[in-house]
C-alpha positions as CSV (number, residue, x, y, z in Angstrom):
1,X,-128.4,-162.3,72.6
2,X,-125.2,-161.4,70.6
3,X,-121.9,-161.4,73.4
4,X,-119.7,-158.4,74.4
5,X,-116.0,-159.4,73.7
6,X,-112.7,-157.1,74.4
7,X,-109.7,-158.0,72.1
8,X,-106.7,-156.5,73.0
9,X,-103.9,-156.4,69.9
10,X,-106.6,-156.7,67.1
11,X,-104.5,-154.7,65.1
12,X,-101.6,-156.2,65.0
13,X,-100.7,-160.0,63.2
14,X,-102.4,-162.6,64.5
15,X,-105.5,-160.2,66.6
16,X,-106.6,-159.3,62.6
17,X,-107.2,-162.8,61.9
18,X,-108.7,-163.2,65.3
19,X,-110.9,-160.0,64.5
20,X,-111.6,-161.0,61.0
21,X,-113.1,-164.5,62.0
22,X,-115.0,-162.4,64.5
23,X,-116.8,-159.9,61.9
24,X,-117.4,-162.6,59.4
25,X,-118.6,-165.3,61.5
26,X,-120.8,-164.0,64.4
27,X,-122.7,-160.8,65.8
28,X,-120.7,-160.4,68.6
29,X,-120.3,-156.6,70.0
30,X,-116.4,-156.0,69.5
31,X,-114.9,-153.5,71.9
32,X,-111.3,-152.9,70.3
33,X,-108.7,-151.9,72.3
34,X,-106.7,-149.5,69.6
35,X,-104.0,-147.1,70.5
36,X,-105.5,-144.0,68.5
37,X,-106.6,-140.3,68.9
38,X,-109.8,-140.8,67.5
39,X,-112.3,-143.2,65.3
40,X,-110.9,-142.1,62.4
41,X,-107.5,-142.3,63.2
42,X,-108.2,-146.1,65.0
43,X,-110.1,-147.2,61.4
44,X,-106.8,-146.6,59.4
45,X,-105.3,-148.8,62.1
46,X,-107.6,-151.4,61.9
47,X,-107.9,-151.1,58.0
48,X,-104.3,-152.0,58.2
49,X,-104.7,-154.9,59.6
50,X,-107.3,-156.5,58.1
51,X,-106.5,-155.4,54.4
52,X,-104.8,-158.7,54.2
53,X,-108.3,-160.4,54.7
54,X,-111.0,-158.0,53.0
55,X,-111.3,-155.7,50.7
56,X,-112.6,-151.7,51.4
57,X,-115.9,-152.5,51.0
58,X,-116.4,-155.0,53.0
59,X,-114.3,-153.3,55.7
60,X,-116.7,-150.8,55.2
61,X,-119.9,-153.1,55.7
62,X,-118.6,-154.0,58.8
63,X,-117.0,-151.1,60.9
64,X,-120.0,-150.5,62.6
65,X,-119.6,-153.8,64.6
66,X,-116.4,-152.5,66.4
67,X,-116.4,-149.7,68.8
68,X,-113.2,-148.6,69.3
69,X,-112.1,-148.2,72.9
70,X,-108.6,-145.5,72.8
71,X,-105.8,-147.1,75.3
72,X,-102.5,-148.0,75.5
73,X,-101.7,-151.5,76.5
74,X,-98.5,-150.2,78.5
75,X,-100.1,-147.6,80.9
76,X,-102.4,-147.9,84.1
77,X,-105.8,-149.2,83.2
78,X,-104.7,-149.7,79.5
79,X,-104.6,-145.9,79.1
80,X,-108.4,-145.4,79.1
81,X,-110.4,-142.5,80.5
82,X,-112.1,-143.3,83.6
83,X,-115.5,-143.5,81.5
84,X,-114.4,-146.3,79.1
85,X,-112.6,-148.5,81.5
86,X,-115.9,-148.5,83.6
87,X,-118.2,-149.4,80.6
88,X,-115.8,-151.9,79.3
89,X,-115.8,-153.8,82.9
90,X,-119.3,-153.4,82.9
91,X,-120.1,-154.5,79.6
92,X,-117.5,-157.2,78.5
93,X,-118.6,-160.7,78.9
94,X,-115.1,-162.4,77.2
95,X,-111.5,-160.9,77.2
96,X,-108.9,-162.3,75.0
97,X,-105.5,-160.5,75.4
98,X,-103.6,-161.0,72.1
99,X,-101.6,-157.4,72.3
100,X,-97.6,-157.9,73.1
101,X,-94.1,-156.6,72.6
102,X,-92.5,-159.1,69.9
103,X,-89.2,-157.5,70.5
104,X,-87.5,-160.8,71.7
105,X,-84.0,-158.2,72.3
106,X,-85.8,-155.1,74.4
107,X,-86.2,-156.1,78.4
108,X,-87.6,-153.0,78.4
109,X,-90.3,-153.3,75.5
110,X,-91.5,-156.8,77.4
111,X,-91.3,-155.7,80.6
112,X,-93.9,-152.3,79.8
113,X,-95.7,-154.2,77.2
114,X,-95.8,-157.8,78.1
115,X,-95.9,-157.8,81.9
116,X,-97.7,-154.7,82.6
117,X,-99.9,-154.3,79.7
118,X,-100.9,-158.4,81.1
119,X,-101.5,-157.5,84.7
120,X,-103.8,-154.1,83.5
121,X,-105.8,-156.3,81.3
122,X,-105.8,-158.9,84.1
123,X,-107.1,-156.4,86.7
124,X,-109.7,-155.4,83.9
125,X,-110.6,-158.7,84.1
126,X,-111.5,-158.8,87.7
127,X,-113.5,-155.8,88.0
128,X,-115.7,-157.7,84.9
129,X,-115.7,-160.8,86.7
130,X,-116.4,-159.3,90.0
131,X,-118.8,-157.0,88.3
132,X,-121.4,-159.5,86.4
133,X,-119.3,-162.9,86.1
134,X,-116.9,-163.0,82.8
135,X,-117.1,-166.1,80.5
136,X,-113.8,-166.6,79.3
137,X,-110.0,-164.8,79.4
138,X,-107.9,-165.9,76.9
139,X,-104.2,-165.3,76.9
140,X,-101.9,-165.4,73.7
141,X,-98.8,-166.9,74.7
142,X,-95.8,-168.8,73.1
143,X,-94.4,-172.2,72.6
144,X,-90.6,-170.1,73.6
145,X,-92.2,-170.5,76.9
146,X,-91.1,-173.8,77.3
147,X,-87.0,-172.3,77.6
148,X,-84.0,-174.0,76.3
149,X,-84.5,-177.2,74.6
150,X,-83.0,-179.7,72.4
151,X,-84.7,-182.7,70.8
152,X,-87.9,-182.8,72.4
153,X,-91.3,-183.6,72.1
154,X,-93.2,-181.2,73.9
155,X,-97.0,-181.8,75.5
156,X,-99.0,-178.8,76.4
157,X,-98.8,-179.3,80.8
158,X,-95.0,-180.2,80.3
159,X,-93.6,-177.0,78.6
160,X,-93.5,-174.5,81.5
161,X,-90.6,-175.5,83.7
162,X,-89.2,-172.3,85.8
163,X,-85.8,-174.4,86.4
164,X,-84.8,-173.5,82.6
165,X,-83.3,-170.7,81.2
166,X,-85.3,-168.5,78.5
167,X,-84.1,-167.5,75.2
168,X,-85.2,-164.0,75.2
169,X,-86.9,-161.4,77.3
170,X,-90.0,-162.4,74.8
171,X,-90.2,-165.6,75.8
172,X,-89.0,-164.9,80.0
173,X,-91.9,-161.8,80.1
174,X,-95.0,-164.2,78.5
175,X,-93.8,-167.2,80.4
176,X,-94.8,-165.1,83.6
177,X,-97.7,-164.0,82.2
178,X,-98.9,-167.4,82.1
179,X,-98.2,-167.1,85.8
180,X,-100.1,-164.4,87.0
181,X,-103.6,-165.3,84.4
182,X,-102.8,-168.4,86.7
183,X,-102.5,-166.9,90.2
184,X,-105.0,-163.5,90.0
185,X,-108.0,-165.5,88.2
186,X,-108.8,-168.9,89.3
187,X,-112.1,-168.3,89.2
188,X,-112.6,-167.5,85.5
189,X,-112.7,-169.9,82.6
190,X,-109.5,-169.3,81.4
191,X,-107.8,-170.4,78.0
192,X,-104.0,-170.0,77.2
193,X,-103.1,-170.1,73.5
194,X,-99.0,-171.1,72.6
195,X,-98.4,-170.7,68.9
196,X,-95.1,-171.9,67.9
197,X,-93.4,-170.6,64.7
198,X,-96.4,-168.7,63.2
199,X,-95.2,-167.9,59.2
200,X,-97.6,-167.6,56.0
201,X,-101.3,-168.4,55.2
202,X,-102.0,-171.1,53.9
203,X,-104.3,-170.1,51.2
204,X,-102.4,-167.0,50.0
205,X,-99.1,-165.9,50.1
206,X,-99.8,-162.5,51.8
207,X,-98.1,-161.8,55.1
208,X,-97.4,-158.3,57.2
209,X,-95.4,-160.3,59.3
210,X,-91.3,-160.8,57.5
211,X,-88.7,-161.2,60.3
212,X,-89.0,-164.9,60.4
213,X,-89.5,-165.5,56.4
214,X,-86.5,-163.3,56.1
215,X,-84.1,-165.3,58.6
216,X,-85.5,-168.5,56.6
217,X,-84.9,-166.5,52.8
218,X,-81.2,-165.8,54.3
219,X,-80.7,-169.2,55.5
220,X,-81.5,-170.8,52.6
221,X,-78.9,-168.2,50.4
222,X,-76.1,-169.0,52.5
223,X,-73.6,-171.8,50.7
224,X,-73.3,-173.4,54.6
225,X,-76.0,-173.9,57.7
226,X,-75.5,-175.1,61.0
227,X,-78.6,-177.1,61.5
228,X,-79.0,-181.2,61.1
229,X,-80.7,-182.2,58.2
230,X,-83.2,-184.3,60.4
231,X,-83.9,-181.4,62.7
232,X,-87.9,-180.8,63.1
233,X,-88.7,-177.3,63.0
234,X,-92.1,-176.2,64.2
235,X,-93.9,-174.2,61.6
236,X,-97.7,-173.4,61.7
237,X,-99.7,-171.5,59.2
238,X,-101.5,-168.2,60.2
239,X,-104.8,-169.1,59.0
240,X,-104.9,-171.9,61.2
241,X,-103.7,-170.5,64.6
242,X,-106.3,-167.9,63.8
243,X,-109.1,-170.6,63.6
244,X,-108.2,-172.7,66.6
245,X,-107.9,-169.5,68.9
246,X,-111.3,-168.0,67.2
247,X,-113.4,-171.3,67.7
248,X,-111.8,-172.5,71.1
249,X,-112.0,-169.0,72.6
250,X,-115.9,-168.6,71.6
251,X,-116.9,-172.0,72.2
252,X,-116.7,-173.6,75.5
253,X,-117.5,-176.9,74.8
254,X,-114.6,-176.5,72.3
255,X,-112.3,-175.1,75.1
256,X,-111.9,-178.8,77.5
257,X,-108.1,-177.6,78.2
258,X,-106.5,-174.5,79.8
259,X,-103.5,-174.5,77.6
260,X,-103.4,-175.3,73.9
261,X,-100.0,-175.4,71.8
262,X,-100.7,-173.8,68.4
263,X,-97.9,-175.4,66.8
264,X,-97.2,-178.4,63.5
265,X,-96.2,-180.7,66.3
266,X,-95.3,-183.9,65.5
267,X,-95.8,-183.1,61.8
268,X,-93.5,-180.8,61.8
269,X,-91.2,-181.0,58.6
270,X,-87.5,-181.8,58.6
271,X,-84.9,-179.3,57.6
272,X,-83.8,-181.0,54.8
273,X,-87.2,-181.2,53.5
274,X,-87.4,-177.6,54.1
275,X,-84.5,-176.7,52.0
276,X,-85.2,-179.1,49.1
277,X,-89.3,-177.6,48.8
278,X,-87.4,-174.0,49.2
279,X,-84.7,-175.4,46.9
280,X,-87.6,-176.1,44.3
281,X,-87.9,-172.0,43.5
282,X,-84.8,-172.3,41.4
283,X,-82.2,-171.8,44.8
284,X,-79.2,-174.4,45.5
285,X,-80.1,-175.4,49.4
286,X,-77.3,-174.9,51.8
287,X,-75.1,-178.2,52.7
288,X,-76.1,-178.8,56.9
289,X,-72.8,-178.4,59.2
290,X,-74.5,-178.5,62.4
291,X,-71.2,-179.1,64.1
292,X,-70.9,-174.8,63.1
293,X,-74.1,-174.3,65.8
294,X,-71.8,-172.8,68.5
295,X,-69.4,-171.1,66.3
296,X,-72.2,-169.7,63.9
297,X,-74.1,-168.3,67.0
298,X,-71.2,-166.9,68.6
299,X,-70.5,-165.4,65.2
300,X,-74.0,-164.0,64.5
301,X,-74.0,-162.2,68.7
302,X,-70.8,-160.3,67.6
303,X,-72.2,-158.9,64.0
304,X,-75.2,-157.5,65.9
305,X,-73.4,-156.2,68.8
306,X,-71.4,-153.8,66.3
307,X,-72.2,-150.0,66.4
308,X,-73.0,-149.7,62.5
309,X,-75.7,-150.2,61.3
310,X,-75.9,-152.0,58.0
311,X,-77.1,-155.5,56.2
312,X,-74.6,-157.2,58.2
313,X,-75.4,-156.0,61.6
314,X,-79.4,-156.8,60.3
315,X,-78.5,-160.2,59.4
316,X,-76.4,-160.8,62.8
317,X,-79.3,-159.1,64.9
318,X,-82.1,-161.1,63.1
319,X,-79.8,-164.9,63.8
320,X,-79.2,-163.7,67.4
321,X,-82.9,-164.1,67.9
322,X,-84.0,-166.7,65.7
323,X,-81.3,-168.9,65.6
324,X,-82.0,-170.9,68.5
325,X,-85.8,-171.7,67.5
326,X,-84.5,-172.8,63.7
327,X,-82.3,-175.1,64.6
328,X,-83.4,-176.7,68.7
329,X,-85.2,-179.7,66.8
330,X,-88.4,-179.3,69.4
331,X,-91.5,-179.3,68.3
332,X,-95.0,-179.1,70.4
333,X,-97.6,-181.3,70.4
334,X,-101.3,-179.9,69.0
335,X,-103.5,-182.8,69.7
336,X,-105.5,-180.7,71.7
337,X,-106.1,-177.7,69.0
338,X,-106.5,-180.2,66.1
339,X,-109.3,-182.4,68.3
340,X,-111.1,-178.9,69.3
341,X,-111.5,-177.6,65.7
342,X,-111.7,-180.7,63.7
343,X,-108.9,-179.2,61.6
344,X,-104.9,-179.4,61.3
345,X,-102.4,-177.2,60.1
346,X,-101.1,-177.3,56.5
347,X,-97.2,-178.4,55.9
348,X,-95.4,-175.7,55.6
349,X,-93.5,-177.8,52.6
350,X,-96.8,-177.2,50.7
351,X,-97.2,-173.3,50.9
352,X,-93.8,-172.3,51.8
353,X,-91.7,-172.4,49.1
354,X,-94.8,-169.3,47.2
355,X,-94.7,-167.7,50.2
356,X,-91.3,-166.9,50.6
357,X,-90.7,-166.1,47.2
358,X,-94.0,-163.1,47.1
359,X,-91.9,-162.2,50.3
360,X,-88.9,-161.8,48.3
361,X,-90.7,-160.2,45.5
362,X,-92.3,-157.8,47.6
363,X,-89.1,-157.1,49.3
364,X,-90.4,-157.5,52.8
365,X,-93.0,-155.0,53.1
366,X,-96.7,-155.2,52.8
367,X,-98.4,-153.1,49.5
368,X,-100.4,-151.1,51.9
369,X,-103.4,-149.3,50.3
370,X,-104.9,-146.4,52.1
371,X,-108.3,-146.4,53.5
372,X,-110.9,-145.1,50.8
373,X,-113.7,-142.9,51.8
374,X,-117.1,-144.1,53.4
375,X,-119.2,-144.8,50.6
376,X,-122.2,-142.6,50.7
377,X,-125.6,-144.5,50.7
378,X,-128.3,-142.7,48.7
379,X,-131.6,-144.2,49.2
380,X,-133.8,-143.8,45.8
381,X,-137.8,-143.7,46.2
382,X,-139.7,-145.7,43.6
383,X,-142.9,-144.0,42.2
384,X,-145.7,-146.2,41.6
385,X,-148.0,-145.8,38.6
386,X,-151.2,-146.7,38.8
């Protein structure tokens, strides 16, 4: 008997690969949480999404597997109707929350988002569990959990320490989430996912996701960087998070650990390996001044904090964020994933360098295609001649 699963975020980044695996690979019954006005209007949503991983006919073949459930992660009871919050708590036999505010500069995007949106889909939880017993509730958090850092190698129980101060309200809001899966259900099976710097797929250099692959394209134009050359940073392919999440989540023999960094860990590449495989597209690399950190930061907080709005203040708004998680040399261990799904993530040293440069080419934005219509099935009879 197929399983009843709700996804939260399926729309968004990492919930299409998430929702992809889940179409392709198994009959599960999909209940979608999709903030829409309709089917229809939900379909282009999803189509969006998962363009990067099908084509319309096969999105097409599918669709029939996801009943979409209208809500909005931010309101009371996920903004359902009274009738589809009931069938959902009655019917849904695995959760996995993937749906958050990324906007590491907006308290107030985290806080409705990322701390409500958590607790509603928490309390959703309960009234399944309490209702008919629930399998599994996986949360999508972060490796930014684990605060302010420098040098360090990071295992999965050691990360969350409430004595250090966060980066962002991102990485402050999910940190409690972790909290309260912890403290409202410890009486369901529960799985937290941390991806760390999550940027390309491996096998293609398609991505709907540019902020980060930007920050690195900008890095590696500037003449000067304020990084060590032998700084690890944590970079993990999409494809991969998507698998280890998918297979763990589904599979409980597969899920032995609560938490599970999604991260390169300790093969994480080196800077300077970075910038000479980036360097390899026909670009000079910066030369590494990491004695510039403090300056360059400081720098970067003012450019953003200015009241026009132009390249500059983009550049300074996108460093203020992602700054600190280029250059902190910490990286996460992923025994855990890599054991579960017989599987580890591919350097970024050997996509990266194609990646960024469709990125460029494409100038940050996806080459959406608009949903084409339902393909009409016409069902020809055969006449038999004697």
């Amino acid at each position: 008997m197929s399983e009843t699963v709700f996804l939260t975020g399926a729309t968004g980044f990492l919930g299409s690969y998430v929702l992809d695996l889940y179409l392709r690979e198994t009959d599960a019954k999909l209940l979608v949480l999709t903030r829409a006005k309709n089917r229809a209007d939900a379909l282009e949503k999803l189509w969006k999404g998962l363009q990067m991983h099908m084509d319309a006919s096969t999105f097409w073949e599918l669709e029939g597997r996801m009943e979409v459930v209208s809500g909005d992660i931010s309101q009371p009871k996920l903004g359902m109707d009274e009738a589809s919050y009931d069938r959902v708590a009655k019917s849904a036999q695995a959760i996995l929350h993937i749906a958050a505010s990324l906007n590491r500069k907006s308290d107030k995007a985290c806080l409705n988002n990322n701390l409500k949106g958590t607790l509603s889909v928490i309390q959703l939880a309960r009234a399944a569990h309490e209702h008919h017993g629930l399998r599994r509730f996986g949360e999508v958090s972060t490796t930014a959990i684990a605060g302010k850092r420098w040098s360090e190698t990071i295992a999965e129980d050691d990360a969350l320490d409430w004595d250090r101060s966060d980066y962002d309200p991102y990485a402050r809001t999910k940190k409690f989430c972790e909290h309260m899966v912890n403290e409202l259900l410890p009486d369901v099976p529960h799985t937290v996912f941390r991806p760390a710097t999550v940027m390309g797929d491996s096998r293609h250099p398609r991505t709907t996701q540019f902020d980060m692959v930007r920050a690195f394209n900008t890095v590696f134009d500037l003449p000067v960087f304020p990084i060590r050359p032998d700084a690890r940073v944590d970079i993990v392919n999409a494809d991969w998070v998507g698998r280890a999440m998918f297979e763990i989540f589904r599979d409980d023999a597969k899920a032995k650990h609560s938490i599970y960094h999604l991260s390169s860990g300790t093969a994480s590449p080196v800077a300077k390996d970075i910038a000479k495989a980036m360097s390899g597209a026909g670009r000079r690399p910066p030369v590494m001044v990491p004695q510039l950190l403090g300056a360059t930061q400081t720098a970067f907080d003012l450019i953003a904090g200015l009241p026009q709005k132009n390249t500059l203040t983009f550049i300074g708004s996108l460093f203020k964020v992602f700054l600190p998680y280029i250059t902190f040399d910490t990286v996460f261990e992923n025994d855990r994933a890599c054991e579960a799904i017989g599987q580890k993530p591919v350097s970024f040293l050997d996509y990266g360098p194609a990646f960024a440069e469709w990125c460029r080419e494409q100038k940050y934005e996806f080459p959406y295609v608009a949903l084409p219509e339902k393909p009409v099935r016409v069902n020809v009879s055969k006449e038999i001649s004697a």
